[in-house]
N, C-alpha and C positions, 0 to 999 in steps of 0.2 A: 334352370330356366332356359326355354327354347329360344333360338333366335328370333322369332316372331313375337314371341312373348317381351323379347329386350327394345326388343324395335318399337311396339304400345308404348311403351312405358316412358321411351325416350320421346316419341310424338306426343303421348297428354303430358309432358312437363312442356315441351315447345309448347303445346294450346297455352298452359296455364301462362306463359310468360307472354302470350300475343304473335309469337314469332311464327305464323301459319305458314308462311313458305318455308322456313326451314324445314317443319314439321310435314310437309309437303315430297318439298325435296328428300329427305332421309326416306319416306316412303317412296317413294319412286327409286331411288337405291336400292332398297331391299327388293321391289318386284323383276327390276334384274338380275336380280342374283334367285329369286324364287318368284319368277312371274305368274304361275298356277295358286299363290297363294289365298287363298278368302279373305282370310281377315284382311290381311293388307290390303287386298282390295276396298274392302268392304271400308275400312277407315278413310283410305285416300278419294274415297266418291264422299264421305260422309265431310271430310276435310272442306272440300270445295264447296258441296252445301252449306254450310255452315260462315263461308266465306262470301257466299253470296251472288259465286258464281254457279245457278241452278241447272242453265244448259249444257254448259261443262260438265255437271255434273252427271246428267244423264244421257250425254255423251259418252262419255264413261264406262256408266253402268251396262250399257248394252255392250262397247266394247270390250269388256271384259268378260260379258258375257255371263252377268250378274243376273242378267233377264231370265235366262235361262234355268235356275238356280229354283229347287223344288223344295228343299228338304232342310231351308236355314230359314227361322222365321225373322231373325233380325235382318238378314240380307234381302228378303221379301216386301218387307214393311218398310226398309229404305227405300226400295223401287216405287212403293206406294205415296210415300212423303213426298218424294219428287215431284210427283203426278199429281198430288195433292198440291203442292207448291205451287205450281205451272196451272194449275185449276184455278187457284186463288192469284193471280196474277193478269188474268184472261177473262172477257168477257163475251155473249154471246154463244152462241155455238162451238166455238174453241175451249168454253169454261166447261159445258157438257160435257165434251167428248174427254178431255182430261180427267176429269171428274168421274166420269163411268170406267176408263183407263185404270183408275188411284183406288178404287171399288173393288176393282176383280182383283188386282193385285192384293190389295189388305184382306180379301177376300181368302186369296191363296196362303197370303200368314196367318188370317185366323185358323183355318180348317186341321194346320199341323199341330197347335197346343190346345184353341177355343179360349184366347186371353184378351182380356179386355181393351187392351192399348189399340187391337187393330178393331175391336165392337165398337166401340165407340167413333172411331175414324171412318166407318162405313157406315153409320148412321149418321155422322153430322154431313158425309157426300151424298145419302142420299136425299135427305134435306134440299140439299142446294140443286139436284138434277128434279125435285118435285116429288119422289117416291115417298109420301108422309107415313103411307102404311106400313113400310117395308122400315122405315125410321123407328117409326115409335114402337113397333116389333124387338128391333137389335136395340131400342133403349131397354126394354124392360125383363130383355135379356140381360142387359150390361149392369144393371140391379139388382139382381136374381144372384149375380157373382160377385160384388165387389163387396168385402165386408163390411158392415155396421160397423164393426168394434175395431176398426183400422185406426190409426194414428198415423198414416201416410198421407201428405198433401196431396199426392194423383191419384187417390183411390178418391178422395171424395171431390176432386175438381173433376173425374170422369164422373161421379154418380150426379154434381148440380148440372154437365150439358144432359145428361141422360132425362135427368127433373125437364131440362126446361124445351126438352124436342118432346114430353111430353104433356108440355101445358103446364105442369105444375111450377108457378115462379116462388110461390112460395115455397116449397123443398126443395127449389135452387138454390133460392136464397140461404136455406139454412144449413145446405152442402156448403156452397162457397165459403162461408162463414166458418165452417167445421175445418176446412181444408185451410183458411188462411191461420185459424189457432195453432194447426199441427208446425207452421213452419213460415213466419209470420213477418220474418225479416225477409224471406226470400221474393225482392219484388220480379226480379225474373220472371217465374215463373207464375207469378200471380199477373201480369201484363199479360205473357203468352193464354191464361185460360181467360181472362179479358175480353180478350181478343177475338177466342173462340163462341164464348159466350154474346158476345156483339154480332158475330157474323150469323147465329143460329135466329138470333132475337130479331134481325135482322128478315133472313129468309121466310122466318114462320111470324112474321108483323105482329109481335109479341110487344109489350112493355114491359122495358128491359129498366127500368129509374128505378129498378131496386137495386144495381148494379152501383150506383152511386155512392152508397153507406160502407161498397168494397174496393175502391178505389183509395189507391194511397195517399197521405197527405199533401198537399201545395207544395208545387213548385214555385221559388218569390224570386224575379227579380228587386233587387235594392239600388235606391241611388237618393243623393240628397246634395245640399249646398255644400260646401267649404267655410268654413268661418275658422276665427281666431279663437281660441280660449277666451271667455269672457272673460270678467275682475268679477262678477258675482254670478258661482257657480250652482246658484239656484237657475238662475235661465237653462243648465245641462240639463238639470233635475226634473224639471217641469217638459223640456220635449224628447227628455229619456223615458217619461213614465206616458204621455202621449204615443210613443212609439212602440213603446212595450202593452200597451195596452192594443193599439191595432194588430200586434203580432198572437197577442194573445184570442185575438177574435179569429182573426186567418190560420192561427195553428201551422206554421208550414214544417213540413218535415226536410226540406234542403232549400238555402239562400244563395243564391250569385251575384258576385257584386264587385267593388273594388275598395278600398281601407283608406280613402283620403279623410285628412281632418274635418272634423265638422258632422255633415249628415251621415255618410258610410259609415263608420266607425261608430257610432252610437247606433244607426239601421243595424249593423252586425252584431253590436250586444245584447241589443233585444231578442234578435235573430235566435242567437248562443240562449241567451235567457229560457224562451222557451222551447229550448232541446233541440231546437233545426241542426242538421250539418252545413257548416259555414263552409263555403266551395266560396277562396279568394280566387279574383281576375284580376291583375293589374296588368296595365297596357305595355309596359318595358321592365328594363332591369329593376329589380327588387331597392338596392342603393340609390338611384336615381328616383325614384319615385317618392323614397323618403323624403330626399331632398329637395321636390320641386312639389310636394301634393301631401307632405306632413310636417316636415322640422319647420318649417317656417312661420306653422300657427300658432308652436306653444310646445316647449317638455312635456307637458300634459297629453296631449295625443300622441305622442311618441311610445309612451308607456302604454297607453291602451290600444293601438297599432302591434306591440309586441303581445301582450295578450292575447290578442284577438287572434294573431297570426299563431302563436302556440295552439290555442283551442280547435285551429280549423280540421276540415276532415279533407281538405284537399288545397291545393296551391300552384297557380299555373300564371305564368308572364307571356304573354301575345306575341309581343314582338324580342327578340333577344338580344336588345341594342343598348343604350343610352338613351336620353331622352337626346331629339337633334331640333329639337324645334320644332316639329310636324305636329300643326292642332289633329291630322289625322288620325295619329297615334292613342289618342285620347277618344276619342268617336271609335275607332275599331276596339279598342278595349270592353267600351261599355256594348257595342252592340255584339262584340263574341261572348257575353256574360250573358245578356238578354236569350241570346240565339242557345245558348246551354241550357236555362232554367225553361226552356220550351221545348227543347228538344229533351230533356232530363221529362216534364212529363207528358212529351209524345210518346217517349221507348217506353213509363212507366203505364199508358195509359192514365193520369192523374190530372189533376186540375194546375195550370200554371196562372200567377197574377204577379202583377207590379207593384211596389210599395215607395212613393215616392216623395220627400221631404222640397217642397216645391215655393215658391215665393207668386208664385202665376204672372211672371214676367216673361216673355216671347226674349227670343233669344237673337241676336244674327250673325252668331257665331257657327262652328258645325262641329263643337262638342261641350258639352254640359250636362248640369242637370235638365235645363229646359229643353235641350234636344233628345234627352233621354226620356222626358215625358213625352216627346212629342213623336219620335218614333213607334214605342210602345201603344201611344194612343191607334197608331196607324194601323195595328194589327186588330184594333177590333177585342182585343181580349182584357180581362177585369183587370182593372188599374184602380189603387186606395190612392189618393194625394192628401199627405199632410202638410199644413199650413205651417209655412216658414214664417217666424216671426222675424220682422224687420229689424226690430232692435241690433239683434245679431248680425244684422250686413255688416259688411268687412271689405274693404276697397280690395279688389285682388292685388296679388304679390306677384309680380312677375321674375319668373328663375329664368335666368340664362342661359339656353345650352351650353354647354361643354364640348361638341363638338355640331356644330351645325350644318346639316344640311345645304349640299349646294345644288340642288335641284329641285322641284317640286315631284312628290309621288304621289302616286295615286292610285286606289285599293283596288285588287284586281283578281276573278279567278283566271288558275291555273291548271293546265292538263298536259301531261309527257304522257304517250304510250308507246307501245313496240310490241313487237310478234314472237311470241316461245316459239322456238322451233326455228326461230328465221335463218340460224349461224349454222344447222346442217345440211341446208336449199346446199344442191349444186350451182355451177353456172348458167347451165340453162332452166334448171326454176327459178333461181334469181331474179331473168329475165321474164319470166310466166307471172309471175309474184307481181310485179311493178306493171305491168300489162295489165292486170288485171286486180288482184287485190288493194295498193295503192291509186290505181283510179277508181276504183267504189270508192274508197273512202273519201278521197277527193271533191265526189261527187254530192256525195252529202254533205261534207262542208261550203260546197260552193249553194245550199239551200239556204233563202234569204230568210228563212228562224234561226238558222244556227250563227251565219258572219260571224268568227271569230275575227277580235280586233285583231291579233297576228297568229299565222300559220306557217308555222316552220315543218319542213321533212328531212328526214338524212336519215339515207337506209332504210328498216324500217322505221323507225322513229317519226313518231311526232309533236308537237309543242305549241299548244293552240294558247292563249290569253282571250279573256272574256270579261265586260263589264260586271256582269252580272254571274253569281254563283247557279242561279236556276237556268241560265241558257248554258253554261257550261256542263253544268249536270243531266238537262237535258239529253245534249248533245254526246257525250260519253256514253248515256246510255241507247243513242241511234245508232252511234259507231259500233258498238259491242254487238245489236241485236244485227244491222248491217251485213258484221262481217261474220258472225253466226250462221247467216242467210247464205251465206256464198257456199257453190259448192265445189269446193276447192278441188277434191281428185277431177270435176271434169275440166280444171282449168288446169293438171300436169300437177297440180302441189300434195304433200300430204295433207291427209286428213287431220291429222292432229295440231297443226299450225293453230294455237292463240291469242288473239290480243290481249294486253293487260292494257290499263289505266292505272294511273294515279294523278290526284285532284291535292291541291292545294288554295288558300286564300289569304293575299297580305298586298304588303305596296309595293309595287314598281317605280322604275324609275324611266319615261321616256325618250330615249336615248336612238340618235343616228349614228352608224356602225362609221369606223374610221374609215373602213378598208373598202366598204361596196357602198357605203350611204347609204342604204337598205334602214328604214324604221324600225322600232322594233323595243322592247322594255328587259332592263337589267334591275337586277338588285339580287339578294341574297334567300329570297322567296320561290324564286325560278329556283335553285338550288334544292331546297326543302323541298319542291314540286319532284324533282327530278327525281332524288333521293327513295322517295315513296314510290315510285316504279317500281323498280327491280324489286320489292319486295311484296308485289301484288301476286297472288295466286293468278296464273293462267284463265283466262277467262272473265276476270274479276275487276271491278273495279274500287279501288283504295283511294279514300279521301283522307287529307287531316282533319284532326277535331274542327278548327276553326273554317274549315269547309264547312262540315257537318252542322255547325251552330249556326253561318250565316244560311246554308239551305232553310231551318227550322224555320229562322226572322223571317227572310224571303217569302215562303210558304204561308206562314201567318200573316205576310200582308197582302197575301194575294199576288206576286209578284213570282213565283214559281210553282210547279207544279210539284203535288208531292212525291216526294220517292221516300223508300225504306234505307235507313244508313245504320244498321246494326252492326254490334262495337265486335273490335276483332283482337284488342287487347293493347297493350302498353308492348309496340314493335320499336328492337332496334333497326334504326336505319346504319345503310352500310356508308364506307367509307370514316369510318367513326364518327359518323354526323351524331351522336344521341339516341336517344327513346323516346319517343313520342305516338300517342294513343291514336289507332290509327279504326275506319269504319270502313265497312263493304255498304256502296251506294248499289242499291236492287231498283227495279220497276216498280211503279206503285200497287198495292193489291186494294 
């Protein structure tokens, strides 16, 4: 085995495990040692795309001089995916010209084999630049080559856009169909031709509602009362089979939710009943939660708490504490569940709804079940409410923390960034650097959209806090495109200087510093924030889940603007902080 061949091999096991900077880094080792290399090239541009950072990325490709590059069609059709990327990101005259850009390029990879990957990619660009004839031309080419008798999902997801750039929705229809047979679990890639299929259906003012019947099952959020075990366990019986019958009509193929006594815990068995993957959310540590939101209604939900938790297909706690008393803690819980089962089917392209065991009492509290109807109502999107029978009220039990809170928090996003490249500035780029670099940025945080409530700098470093997850994520993606804009050689720096992000979302605590009096928020959140820096790819910005889920909420209630947060795997974070699933936040397309 070559050494280029050892170095692949070691980069797709870092992809499979999420760890894209290392996987990153080890390529950038190896271009040292062999910087003339392609493939390596060609991986470490493909790395960052896939990361999310697309500018970088083709940044890159031209410095390497990958542009150049005649006679590799995979390193050709990467140039073109860019360009296609950057197309689909861009609006007006800037989507043109990228778009015609992504053209010639796929152009120049089809003309070395004549394979359909890059026919199809220039007929769905020229679609979107207006050229229908020269479209439905390279469709009926792209048909003419793609087998009938294939059992490959992308043979026949190219031949439904080819169907439907040429009017035919009914032979889309029955490609797509063919293609989701061949490989049926894979929603991946059934989202990505989705997606494609929307943008075509889209440009050519096509009715695309047969697309419907190819979309994958419901995403549900779940949520219900609390009650006690009753003495006559026909009342279980009666709003288990009410429950299980509304799951049976909605069908969902994955539920988010959290395992307290009473409503969740029965919502999740019906969930399990009819075959959904049960994705538990609970707000804090696993033991605690028993103890304050299941032992106390009944041995009876304890057992089926255990069940439920064996069966599940996934298991994630918010916060990594104790319960300390914060009804906060309980509200972020339920709303990082909500924010999953939406963004679960934003990525999937699929239908999300709410299922919720409700008594239709207002609440004025700020977490429940009634605030979890009443948030969810807030986005606008399908909510089932089942009728809680009163019978079953149960005076709440109030648990004592164990270790309480001595300050009030309160929920907050989070952003650390810094500059690759910053620790080989000499002393006088140092100077050119802060002169210039760090007052851009400055300058866009001093814009009255973005106000971060605290703006911390040291070095390059920075440490913004934000009420709100969609001004925070906004605002990351200013900074990035910002310092993208700059042009660094005429300001004395290297060119390859880039910022990284990393985004976090949980409670602070606010706090006046001993030492300067300076305002400012602490807690173990800012930590987690920080943590996910250093593991961002150059150029990129890295969120945690719980970012990612409250964006979704945010977004569905009108309250942020959308961006794309595609997953980058289960990262460890350094310092032995753990593993935790970490997203690339992109510009909206």
């Amino acid at each position: 085995m070559t050494n280029t061949a050892r170095v692949i091999e070691q980069v797709i096991e870092h992809e499979r495990q999420g760890a894209l900077l290392a996987a990153y880094d080890l390529l950038q080792t190896a271009l040292r040692d062999e910087p003339a290399d392609m493939v390596l090239r060609h991986r470490a541009i493909l790395l960052l795309a896939r990361g999310g950072a697309t500018d970088e990325a083709s940044r890159h490709y031209a410095n390497y001089g990958l542009n150049q590059v005649s006679d590799h069609e995979d390193i050709i059709a990467l140039g073109g995916r860019l360009l296609k990327d950057r197309a689909l990101a861009s609006i007006g005259a800037s989507r043109l010209a990228f778009a015609r850009a992504a053209i010639d390029k796929y152009r120049q990879a089809f003309d070395l084999r004549q394979s359909s990957y890059p026919a199809i990619n220039i007929a769905m660009l020229q679609v979107l630049i207006g050229d229908f004839i020269a479209a439905r031309e390279g469709a009926q080419w792209v048909l003419s080559r793609v087998p009938i008798a294939s059992c490959d999902y992308f043979d026949w997801a190219t031949r439904s856009e080819a169907h439907v750039i040429l009017g035919a929705g009914d032979q889309a229809d029955a490609a797509f169909a063919q293609a989701i047979a061949c490989d049926p679990t894979n929603l991946a890639s059934r989202a990505s031709t989705l997606r494609q299929l929307e943008i075509l259906g889209l440009a050519l003012g096509q009715d695309m509602s047969w697309l419907q019947s190819h979309r994958p099952a419901v995403a549900l959020h779940y949520c219900g009362h609390m009650f006690e075990w009753p003495e006559d366990s026909g009342a279980i019986v009666t709003i288990s089979n009410s429950l299980r019958a509304e799951m049976a009509r909605h069908k969902p193929g994955a539920a988010f939710g959290a395992l307290a006594a009473g409503g969740d815990l029965l919502l999740a068995e019906a969930a399990l009943t009819q075959g959904a993957d049960l994705h538990i959310v609970l707000p804090f540590e696993e033991e605690e939660f028993l103890r304050c939101s299941v032992a106390p209604y009944g041995a009876e939900w304890l057992a089926r708490y255990r069940e439920c938790r064996r069966r599940a297909a996934s298991f994630r706690i918010y916060l990594p504490e104790p319960y300390l008393g914060d009804e906060h803690a309980f509200s972020l819980g339920s709303s990082y569940a909500m924010g999953l089962a939406i963004r679960h089917a934003q990525a999937n392209r699929g239908p999300v709804r709410q299922l919720c065991l409700w008594d239709g009492v207002a609440s004025a509290h700020i977490a429940g079940t009634a605030i979890d109807q009443q948030i969810w109502c807030s986005t606008g999107l399908p909510q089932t409410i089942v009728d809680f029978p009163f019978a079953l009220r149960q005076p709440s039990i109030a648990v004592a923390p164990r270790e309480p809170l001595i300050a009030d928090r309160r929920p907050r996003a989070i952003l650390f960034g810094d500059v690759s490249g910053f620790s080989r500035l000499s002393e006088r780029q140092v100077q050119l650097f802060f002169g210039s670099v760090m007052v851009s940025l400055a300058g866009i945080l001093q814009q009255e959209e973005f106000s971060p409530e605290l703006a911390e700098g040291w070095g390059d470093g920075l440490h913004l806090v934000f009420a709100s997850v969609g001004k925070a994520a906004r605002t990351a993606l200013v900074l990035q495109a910002g310092f993208r804009a700059m042009k660094l050689e005429e300001h004395g720096l290297p060119g390859d200087l880039a910022l990284r992000i990393g985004g976090h979302y949980g409670p602070l605590t606010p706090m006046t510093a001993g030492i300067t009096g300076a305002k400012g928020y602490v807690g173990v959140h800012n930590t987690i924030a920080a943590r996910i820096e250093p593991v961002t790819l150059p150029g990129a910005i890295f969120v945690s889940e719980p970012f990612a889920a409250m964006l979704a909420l945010e977004d569905a209630q009108g309250q942020a603007e959308r961006c794309q947060s595609g997953y980058v795997g289960m990262t460890d974070l350094p310092k032995s902080f753990g593993a935790m699933r970490l997203f690339s936040l992109q510009a909206p397309w």
